[in-house]
C-alpha positions in Angstrom: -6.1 -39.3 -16.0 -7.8 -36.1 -17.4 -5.4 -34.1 -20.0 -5.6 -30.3 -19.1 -6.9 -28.1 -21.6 -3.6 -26.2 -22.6 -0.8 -28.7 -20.8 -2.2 -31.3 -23.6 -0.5 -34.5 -21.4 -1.3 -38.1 -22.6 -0.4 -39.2 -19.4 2.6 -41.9 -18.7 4.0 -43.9 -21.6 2.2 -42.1 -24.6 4.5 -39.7 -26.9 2.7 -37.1 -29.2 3.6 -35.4 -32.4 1.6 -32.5 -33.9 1.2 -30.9 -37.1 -1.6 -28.7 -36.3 -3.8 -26.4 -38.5 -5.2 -23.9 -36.2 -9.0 -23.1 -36.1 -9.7 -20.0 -34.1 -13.6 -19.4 -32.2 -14.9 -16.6 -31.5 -12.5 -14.1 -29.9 -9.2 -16.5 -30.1 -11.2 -19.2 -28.2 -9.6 -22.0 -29.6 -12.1 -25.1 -29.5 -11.5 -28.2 -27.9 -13.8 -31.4 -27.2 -14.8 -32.2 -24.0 -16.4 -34.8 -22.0 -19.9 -34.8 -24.0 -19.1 -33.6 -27.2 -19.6 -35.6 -30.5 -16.6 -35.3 -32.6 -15.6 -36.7 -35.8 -12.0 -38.0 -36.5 -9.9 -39.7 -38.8 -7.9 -42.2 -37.9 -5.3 -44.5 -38.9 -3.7 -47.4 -36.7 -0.4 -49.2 -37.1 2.0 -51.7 -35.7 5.5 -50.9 -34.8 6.3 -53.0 -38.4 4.0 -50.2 -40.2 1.0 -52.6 -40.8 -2.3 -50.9 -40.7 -4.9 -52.6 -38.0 -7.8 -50.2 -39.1 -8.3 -46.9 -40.7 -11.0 -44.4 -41.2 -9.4 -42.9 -44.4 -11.6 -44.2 -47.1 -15.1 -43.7 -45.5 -16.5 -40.8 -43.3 -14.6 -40.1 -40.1 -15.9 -41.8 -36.9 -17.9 -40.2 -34.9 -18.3 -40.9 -31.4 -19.2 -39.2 -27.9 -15.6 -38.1 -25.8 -16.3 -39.2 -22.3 -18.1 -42.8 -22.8 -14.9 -44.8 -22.8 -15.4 -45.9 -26.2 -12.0 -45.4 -27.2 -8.6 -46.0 -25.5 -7.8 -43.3 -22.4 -4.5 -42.0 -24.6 -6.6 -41.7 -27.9 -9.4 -40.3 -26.0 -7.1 -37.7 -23.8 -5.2 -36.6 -26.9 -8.4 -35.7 -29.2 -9.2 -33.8 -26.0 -6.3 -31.4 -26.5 -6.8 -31.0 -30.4 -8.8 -28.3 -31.9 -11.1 -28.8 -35.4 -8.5 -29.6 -38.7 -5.7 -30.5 -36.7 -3.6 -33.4 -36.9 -1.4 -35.3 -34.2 0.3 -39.0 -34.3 0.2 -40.8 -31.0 1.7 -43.8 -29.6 0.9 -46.3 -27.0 3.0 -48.7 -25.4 1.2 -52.2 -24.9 0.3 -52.1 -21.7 -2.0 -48.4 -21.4 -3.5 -50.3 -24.8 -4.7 -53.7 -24.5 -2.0 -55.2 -22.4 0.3 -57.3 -22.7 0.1 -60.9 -24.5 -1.0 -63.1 -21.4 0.1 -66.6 -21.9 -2.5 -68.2 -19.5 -5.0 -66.9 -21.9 -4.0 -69.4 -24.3 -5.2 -72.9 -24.0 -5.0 -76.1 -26.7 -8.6 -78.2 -26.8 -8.1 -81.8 -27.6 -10.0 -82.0 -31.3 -12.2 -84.4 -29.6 -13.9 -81.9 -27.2 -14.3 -79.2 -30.1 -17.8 -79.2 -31.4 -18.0 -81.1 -34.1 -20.5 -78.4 -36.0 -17.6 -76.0 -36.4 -14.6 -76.7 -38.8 -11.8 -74.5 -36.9 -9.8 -72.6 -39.2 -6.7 -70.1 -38.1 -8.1 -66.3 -37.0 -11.9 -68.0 -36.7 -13.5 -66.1 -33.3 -15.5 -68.0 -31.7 -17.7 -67.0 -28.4 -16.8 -69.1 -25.7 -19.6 -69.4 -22.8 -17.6 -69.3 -18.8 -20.0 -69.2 -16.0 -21.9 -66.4 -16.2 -20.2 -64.5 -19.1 -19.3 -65.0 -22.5 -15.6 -64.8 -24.2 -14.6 -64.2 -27.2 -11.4 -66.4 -28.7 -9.6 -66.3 -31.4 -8.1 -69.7 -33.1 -4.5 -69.6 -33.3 -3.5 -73.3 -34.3 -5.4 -76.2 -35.7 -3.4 -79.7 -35.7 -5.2 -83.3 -36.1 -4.8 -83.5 -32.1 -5.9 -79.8 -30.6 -7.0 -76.8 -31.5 -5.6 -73.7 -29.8 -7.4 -70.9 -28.7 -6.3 -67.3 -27.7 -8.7 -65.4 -25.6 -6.2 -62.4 -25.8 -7.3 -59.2 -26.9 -5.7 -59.3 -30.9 -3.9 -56.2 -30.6 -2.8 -57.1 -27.1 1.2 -57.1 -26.2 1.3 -54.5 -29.3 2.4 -50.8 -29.1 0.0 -49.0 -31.4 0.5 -45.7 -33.1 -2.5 -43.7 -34.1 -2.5 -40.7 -36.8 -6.0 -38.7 -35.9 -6.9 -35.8 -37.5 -10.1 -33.7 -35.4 -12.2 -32.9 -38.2 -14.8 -31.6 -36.1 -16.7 -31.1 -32.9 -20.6 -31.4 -33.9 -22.5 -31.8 -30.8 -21.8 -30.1 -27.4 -21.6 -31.6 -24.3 -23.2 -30.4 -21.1 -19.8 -29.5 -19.7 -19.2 -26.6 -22.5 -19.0 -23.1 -21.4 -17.9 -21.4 -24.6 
């Protein structure tokens, strides 16, 4: 789902807020990014408790590429209806995030079968070879008996709320016409 360039939609779920600061372009051209374009972009990402996950405030702003999928679609579709210096909150529900929490992705290893290099600890990842691809899993209990794994995504079954601020559009994509 594409968000049009003036009907700004997330798409379903997502709720936006905007405090924007207005940059004009040329004649009134307001500029947005589009599929292509390297933008810049604070950001700051919290829990429905108010816990930060990750934050961009005390470095540089990220930069990345709109288009490459880099980024969640509702981030992504909402930077592509901001122009440079403005700022807009967004929130996703769990499931156009990372999903929900998946309880079949959880699984408790007899001690005995863990390798007996690796001292498991709570929040250790560990990469997990199945078949042909490799998993990464997060430890979520450690007893004498088992250790239990999680091979959920860490924000998944989460609704996240993102504060991004467009700082700028540096690069342009091929699909500019302004």
């Amino acid at each position: 789902m594409r968000s049009s360039r003036y009907a700004r939609r997330l798409g379903r779920g997502a709720s936006v807020k905007s405090d924007a600061t207005r940059q004009w372009k040329g004649d009134f051209d307001m500029a947005h990014p589009r599929s292509g374009d390297t933008v810049r972009v604070h950001y700051t990402g919290r829990l429905d408790d108010g816990r930060v996950f990750a934050s961009s405030r005390l470095r540089e702003p990220a930069e990345l590429t709109v288009g490459q999928g880099s980024l969640i679609p509702s981030v992504e579709e909402t930077l592509t209806g901001m122009e440079p210096g403005e700022a807009r909150t967004v929130t996703i529900p769990a499931e156009r995030a990372y999903g929900p929490h998946r309880p079949e992705l959880v699984l408790a290893v007899d001690r005995a079968e863990f390798p007996e290099d690796i001292e498991p600890a709570v929040g250790q990842e560990l990469r997990v070879q199945q078949g042909d691809e490799v998993v990464v899993v997060r430890i979520a209990e450690v007893s004498d008996e088992r250790v239990t794994i999680d091979a959920n995504h860490p924000l998944a079954g989460q609704d996240l709320t993102f504060d991004l601020e467009l700082v700028e559009i540096r690069g342009q994509g091929s699909g500019r016409d302004d």
